[in-house]
C-alpha atoms as one frame of an Amber mdcrd trajectory, in Angstrom:
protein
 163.577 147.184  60.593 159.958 148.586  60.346 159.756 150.578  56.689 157.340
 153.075  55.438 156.274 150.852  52.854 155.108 148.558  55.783 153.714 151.336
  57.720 151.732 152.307  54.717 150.535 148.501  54.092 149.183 147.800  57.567
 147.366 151.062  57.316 146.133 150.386  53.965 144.872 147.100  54.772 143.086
 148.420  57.794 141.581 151.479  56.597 139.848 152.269  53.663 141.930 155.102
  52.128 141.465 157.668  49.395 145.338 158.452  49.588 148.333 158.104  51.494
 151.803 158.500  51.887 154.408 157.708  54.586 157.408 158.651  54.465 160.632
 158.425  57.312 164.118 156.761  56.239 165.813 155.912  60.204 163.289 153.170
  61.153 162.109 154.543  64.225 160.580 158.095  63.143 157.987 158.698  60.464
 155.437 161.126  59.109 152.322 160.233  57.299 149.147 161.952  56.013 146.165
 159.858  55.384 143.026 160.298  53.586 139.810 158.667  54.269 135.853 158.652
  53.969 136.018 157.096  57.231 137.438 160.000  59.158 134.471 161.986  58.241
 132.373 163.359  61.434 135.144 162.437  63.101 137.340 164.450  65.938 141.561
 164.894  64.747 141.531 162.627  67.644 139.415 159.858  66.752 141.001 159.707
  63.400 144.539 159.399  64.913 142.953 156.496  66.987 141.649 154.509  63.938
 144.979 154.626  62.574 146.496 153.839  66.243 144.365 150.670  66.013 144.780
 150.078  62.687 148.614 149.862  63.397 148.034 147.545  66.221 151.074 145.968
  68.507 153.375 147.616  65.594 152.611 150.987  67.121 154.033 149.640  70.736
 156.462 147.367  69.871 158.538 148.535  66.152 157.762 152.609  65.497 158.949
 155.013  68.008 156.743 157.436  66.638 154.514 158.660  64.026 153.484 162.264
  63.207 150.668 162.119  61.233 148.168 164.422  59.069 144.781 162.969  58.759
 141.780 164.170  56.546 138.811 163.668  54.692 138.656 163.658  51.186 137.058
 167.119  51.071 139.645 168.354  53.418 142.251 166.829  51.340 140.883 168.791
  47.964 140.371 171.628  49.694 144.216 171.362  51.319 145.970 170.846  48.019
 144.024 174.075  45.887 145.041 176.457  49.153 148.587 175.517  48.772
């Protein structure tokens, strides 16, 4: 059964990140939100393709699906002092 533990690993070894949590206890459905220099200059889209890739054959074959909250670290600072 895929974990979020796992999920987070794959992504982690893929991607450089900043900060990250995934969370989602059935197997099948999970949420993340990822932090990274590398999504900077980048569309919402191309960031949810880098993790995509970065999450491979898992992505097709063991997680149904995978909302998902992706931002730079800027946009991550300036997230958590508007909340």
């Amino acid at each position: 059964m895929v974990t979020a533990e796992s999920i987070e690993h794959s992504i982690k070894t893929a991607l450089p990140c900043t900060w990250i949590r995934v969370e989602g206890d059935d197997g099948h459905h999970f949420g993340a939100i990822i932090v990274s220099e590398l999504f900077q200059g980048k569309s919402t889209v191309k960031q949810h393709q880098l993790v995509y890739q970065a999450l491979g054959e898992r992505m097709r074959e063991e997680i149904h699906a995978l909302s998902m909250k992706t931002y730079t670290p800027e946009q991550w600072e300036a997230a958590k002092t508007s909340s």
